[in-house]
Steps between C-alpha positions, in 0.01 A plus 500: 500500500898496619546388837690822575160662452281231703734552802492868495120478471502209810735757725259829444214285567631347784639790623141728478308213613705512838426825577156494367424203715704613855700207472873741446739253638343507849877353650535429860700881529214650288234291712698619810524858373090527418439398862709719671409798305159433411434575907498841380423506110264338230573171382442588138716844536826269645453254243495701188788722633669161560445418112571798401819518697550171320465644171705785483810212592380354205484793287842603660686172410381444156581878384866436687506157251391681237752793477766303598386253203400789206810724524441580139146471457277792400275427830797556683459881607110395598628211683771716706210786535258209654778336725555889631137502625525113629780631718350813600215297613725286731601779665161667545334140591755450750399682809101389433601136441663484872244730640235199401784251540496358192820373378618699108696116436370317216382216615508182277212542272664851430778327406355246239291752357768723446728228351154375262518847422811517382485235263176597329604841477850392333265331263230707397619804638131682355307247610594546811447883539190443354387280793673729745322806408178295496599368842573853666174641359307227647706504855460912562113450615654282779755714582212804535369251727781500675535913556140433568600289812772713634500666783493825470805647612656238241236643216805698306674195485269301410429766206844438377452175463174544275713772325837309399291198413291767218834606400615171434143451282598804315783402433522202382160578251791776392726201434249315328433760242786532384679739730735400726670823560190700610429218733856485645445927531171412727647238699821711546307838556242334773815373682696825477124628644477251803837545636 
């Protein structure tokens, strides 16, 4: 097996396990963060917000790499489509993310994972979507959880977040099979939708 393959493999595993086991880079700040918040919300609802928060900086930073990398690749117009929704999302997680106090930075284990990602998906660009897409169809269970959790006058929110994280899904199985414009279309039409 190439190592390019074993360390993308060791950074989703790493990276699922985290949230799977509550340990998401529980910093000082996030530490901090929990406790002051959690005064007034579940423990389990700030802490997958946090990753999720987390994730979306990761998504964010490795579609920014990878259109500013692929300027003549066919996944380019996907890639453009999917950083349009990553932004989008900063804007709309924005106002919750202070409301909870949870800070949209990526914090360092963002920023390895993102610059892992980079690498493995520079070389074995499939391979890599592949896992993604597996990835994302395990993680939107967990973020239902999360809309579970909300409060309720946060619920439509909270439904976003379940939503753009299907569209992603979608997507990307579009990608997968072979077309990449259809799946830039989705990504571009659910962000032209969510405005």
């Amino acid at each position: 097996m190439p190592l390019s393959k074993l360390i993308f493999i060791f950074i989703t595993t790493i990276s699922l396990s985290l949230l799977a086991s509550g340990s998401t880079e529980k910093t000082q700040d996030m530490s901090e963060a929990i406790d002051i918040v959690s005064n007034h919300y579940d423990d389990e609802f700030i802490r997958l917000f946090d990753y999720e928060i987390q994730n979306r900086a990761f998504a964010r930073n490795g579609l920014e790499a990878a259109v500013r990398k692929n300027r003549g690749d066919k996944a380019l117009p996907f890639n453009q489509a999917y950083l349009s929704l990553e932004m989008l999302n900063q804007e709309r997680y924005r106002p919750m993310a202070q409301k909870y106090q949870l800070d949209m930075a990526p914090r360092w284990w963002t920023q390895m994972r993102t610059s892992l990602g980079e690498v493995a998906s520079t070389l074995m660009p499939e391979t890599s979507m592949t896992a993604i897409h597996k990835a994302t169809l395990k993680y939107i269970p967990k973020l239902e959880q999360l809309a579970r959790l909300a409060p309720a006058d946060d619920k439509a929110f909270f439904d976003y977040v379940v939503a753009q994280e299907k569209a992603q899904a979608d997507a990307m199985g579009l990608f997968l099979s072979g077309s990449p414009e259809q799946a830039a279309t989705l990504l571009n039409t659910f962000v032209r939708n969510n405005r």
